[in-house]
C-alpha positions in Angstrom: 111.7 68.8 32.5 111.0 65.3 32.2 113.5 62.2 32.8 113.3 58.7 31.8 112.5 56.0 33.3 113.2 52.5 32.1 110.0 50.7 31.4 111.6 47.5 32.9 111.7 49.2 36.4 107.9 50.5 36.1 105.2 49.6 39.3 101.6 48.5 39.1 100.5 52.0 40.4 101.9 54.6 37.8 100.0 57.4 38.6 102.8 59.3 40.6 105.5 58.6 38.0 102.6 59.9 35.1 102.2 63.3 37.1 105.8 63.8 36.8 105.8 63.4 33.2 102.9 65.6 32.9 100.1 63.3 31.6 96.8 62.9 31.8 95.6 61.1 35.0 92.3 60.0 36.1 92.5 61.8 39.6 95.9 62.9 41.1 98.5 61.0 42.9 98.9 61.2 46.6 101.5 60.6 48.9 103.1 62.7 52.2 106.0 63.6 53.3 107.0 62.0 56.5 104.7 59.3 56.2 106.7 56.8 57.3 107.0 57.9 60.6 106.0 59.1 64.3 102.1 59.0 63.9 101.6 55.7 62.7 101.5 53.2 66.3 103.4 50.0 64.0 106.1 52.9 63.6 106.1 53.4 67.7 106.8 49.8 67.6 109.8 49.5 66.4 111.3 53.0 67.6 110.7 52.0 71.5 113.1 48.5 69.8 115.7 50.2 67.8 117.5 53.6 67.9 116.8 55.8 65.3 120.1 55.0 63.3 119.5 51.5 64.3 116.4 52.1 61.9 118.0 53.4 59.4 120.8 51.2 58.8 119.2 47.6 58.7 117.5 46.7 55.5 114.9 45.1 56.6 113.6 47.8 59.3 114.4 50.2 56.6 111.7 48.1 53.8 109.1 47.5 56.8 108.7 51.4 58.0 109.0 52.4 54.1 106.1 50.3 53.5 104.0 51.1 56.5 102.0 53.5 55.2 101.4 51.7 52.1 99.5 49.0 53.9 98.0 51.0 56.1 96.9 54.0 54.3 97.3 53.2 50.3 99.3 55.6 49.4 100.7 56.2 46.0 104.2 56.1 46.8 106.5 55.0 48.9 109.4 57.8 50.2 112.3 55.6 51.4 112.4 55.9 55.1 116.2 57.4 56.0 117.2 60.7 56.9 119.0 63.6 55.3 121.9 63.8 57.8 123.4 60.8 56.4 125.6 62.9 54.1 127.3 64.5 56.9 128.0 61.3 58.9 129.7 59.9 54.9 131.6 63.2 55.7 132.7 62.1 59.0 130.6 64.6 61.0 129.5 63.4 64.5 125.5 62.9 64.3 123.5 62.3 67.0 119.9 62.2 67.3 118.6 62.5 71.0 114.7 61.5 72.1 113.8 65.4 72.5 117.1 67.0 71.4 116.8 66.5 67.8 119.7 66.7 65.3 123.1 67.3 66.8 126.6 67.3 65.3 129.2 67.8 67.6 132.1 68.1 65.8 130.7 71.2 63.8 132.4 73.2 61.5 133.9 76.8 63.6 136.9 77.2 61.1 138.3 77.1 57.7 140.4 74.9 58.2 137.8 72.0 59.2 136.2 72.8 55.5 139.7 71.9 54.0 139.7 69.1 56.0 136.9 67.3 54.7 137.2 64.8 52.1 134.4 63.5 50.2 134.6 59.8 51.3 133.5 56.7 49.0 129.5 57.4 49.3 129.0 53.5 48.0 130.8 52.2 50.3 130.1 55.0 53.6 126.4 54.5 52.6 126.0 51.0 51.3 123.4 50.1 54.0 121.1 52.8 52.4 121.5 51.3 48.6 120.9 48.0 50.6 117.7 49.5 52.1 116.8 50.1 48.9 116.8 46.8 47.2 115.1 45.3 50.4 112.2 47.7 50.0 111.7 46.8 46.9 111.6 43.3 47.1 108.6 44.0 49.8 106.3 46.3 47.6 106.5 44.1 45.2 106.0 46.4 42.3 103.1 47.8 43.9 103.8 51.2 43.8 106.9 53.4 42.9 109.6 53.9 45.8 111.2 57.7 46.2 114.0 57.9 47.1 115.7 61.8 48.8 118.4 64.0 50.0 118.9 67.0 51.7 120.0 70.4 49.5 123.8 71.2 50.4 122.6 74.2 52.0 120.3 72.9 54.5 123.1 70.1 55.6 125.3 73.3 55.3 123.2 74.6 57.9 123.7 71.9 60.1 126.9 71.2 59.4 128.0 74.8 60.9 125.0 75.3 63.9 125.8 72.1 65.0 122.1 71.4 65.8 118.4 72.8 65.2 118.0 76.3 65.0 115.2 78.9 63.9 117.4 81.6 61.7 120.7 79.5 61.8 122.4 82.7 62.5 125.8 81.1 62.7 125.3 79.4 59.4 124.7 82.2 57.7 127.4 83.9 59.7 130.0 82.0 58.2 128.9 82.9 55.0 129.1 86.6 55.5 132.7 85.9 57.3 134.3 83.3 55.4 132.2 83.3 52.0 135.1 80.9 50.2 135.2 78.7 52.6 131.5 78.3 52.8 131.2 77.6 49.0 133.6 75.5 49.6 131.9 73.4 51.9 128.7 73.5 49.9 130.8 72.2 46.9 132.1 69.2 49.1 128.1 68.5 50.2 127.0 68.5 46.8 129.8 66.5 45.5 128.9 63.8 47.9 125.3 64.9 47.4 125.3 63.9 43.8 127.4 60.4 44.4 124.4 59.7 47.1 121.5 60.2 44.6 123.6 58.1 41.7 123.4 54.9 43.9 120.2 55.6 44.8 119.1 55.5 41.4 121.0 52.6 40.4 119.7 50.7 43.7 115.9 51.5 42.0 114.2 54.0 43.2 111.9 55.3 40.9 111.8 59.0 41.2 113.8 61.4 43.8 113.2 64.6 45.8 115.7 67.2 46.8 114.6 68.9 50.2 116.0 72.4 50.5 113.9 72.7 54.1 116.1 75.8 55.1 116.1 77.7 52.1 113.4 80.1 53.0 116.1 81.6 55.9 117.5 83.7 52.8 116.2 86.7 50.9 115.9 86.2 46.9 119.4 87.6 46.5 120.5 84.9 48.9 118.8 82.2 47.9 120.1 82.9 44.2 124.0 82.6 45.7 123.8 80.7 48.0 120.9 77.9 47.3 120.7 77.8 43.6 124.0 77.1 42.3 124.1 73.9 44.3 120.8 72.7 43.5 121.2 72.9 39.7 124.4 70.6 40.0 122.5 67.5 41.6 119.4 68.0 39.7 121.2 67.8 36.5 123.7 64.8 37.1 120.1 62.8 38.1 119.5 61.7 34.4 117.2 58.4 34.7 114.2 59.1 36.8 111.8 62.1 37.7 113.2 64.7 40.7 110.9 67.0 43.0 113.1 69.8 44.1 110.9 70.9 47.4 112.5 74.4 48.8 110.3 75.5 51.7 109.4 79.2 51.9 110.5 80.0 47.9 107.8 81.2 46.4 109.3 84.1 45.5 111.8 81.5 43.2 108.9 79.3 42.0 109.5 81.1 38.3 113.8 80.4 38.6 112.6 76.9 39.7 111.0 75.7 37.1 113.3 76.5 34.7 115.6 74.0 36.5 116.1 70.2 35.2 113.1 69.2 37.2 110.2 67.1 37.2 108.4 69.1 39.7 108.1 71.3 42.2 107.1 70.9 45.6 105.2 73.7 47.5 104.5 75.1 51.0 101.1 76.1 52.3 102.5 80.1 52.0 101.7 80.0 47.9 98.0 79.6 46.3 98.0 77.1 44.2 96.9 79.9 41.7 100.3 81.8 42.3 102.2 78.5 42.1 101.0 78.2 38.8 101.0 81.7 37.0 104.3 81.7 38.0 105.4 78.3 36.7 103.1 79.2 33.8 101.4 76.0 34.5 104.6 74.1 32.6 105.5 72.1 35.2 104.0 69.5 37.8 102.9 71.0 41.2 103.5 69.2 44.8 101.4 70.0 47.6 100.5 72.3 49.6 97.4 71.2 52.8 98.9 72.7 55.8 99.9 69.8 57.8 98.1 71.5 60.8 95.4 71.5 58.7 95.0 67.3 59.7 93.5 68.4 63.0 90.5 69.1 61.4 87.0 66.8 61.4 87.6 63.9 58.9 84.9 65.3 56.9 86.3 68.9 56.4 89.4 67.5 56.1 87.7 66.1 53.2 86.6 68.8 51.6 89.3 70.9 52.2 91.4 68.5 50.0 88.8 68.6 47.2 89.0 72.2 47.2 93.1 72.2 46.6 92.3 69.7 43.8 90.2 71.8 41.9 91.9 74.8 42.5 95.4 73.2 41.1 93.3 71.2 38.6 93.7 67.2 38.3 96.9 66.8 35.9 100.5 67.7 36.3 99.5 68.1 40.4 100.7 65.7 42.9 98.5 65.9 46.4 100.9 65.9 49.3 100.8 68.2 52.3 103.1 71.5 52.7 105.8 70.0 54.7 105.6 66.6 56.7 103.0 65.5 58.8 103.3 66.0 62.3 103.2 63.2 65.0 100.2 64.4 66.7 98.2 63.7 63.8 95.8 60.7 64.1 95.8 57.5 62.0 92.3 58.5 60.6 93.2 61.6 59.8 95.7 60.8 57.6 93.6 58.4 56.2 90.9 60.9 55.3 93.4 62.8 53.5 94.2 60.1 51.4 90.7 58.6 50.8 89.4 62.2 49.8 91.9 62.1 47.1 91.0 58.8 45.7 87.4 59.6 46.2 87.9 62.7 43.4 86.0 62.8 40.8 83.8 59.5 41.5 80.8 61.3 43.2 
């Protein structure tokens, strides 16, 4: 479904924002998830400086690592540089992030009574320094390209919320959901109330589009994902009204057809799903995101390169956004990446 977007607000480079509407482009849009980050050596920089929060909640170190990659590689888009466990700090969780630890959050949720506990704080004010990011960011690209702005799905912060750290099945997620299945609607409610205040005054701060990550998602069956996924993810894609969304839910193909029926721009995709699949099952009605296995970076520059041309062709140039199948890993080397990119802007022109 396609969302406005004030004509006021618009960048130089609209190619990203014409994707999502579904027109014609002269070759796709290309951007990746987690490019502001770990591989690029400015980025090193400033994390041996600051802590990661640190990073995330000054303005100006929040515009510079945003706009990194822009400089450096030429991206399409900008994704705002932040991180999706700012919902549960807003909700008064205890989030740390350790150098080799990950995620933790040590005041988890272990009863029902925590859930009722839990009141869905003023977002503007709890997360002001995000907004603030926002407007800084901005100001630096200059109307250069658009900015995206993001949030985790309720589910995967659910997840977190209840493991208290990184997991591979989130057993005791998903535990409390078999024990304590009001309670855990409950809590989902609460994220996605907060959820959908977040991506308001995101919006009205300027970003240009928005993406919903549901990175957990794939941990349920279809029946599960349906109950406990779904729901949630329908209420923040429809209060975002003014610009584009990307709902990306890792390891859903098997929902791709659901999906799309959703009040959503696009839809982001794995590297489990052919690009053929994605698109018989979206009956090629909706822009595509994706898919190069991030692994796939390790490869020569010049296979890399045609490995990207092949995706193109195989999802066709239009309604198709070239990004890799989840975000790209900090081994990955600065010409790599940039191979990636060029091979995309190189489409078409030999």
């Amino acid at each position: 479904m396609t969302k406005n977007l004030s004509m006021s607000n618009l960048p130089e480079n609209t190619r990203l924002l014409k994707a999502l509407k579904g027109e014609e482009v002269d070759r796709p849009p290309v951007w990746m998830m987690r490019q502001a980050g770990r591989y690029l050596p400015e980025y090193q920089v400033l994390r041996s400086k600051y802590t990661f929060f640190e990073r995330c909640e000054t303005p100006e170190l929040v515009a510079e690592i945003t706009t990194q990659p822009i400089d450096r590689l030429g991206v399409d888009a900008a994704i705002l540089f932040s991180d999706i466990l700012v919902i549960p700090q807003a909700l008064d969780f205890d989030v740390t992030i350790e150098k080799g630890e990950g995620p933790r959050i040590h005041n988890n949720i272990t009863s029902t009574e925590q859930v009722d506990n839990i009141v869905v704080a003023d977002i503007e004010d709890r997360l002001s320094y995000v907004f603030e990011g926002i407007k800084a960011t901005l100001e630096r690209l200059d109307g250069k390209v658009p900015l995206i702005g993001f949030a985790g799905a309720p589910w995967t912060i659910f997840c977190y919320a209840v493991e208290g750290r990184g997991s591979k099945n989130f057993a005791k997620a998903k535990q409390f959901c078999f024990e304590h299945p009001e309670a855990a609607h409950k809590l989902l409610q609460k994220i996605t109330d907060a959820t959908i205040e977040y991506a308001k005054g995101q919006v009205n701060a300027g970003v240009h589009a928005f993406q919903l990550f549901d990175s957990w998602a794939g941990l349920w069956s279809p029946e599960g994902f349906a109950h406990w996924c779904m729901p949630y993810i329908k209420q923040i894609l429809e209060s975002i009204t003014e610009v584009p969304t990307i709902l990306f839910a890792k390891g859903c193909w098997y929902a791709l057809k659901d999906m799309s029926l959703l009040s959503c721009s696009a839809l982001g995709l794995d590297w489990t799903v052919s690009p053929e699949f994605a698109r018989a099952e979206t009956e090629g009605k909706i822009t595509l995101q994706g898919n190069f296995d991030p692994t796939q970076l390790l490869m020569p520059a010049e296979q890399i390169k045609k490995e990207v041309n092949t995706m193109i062709n195989r999802f066709g140039k239009d309604k198709y956004i070239v990004n890799l199948g989840h975000g790209i890993l900090p081994n990955i080397s600065v010409d790599h990446a940039q191979a990636f990119v060029d091979a995309v802007k190189e489409y078409g022109t030999k």
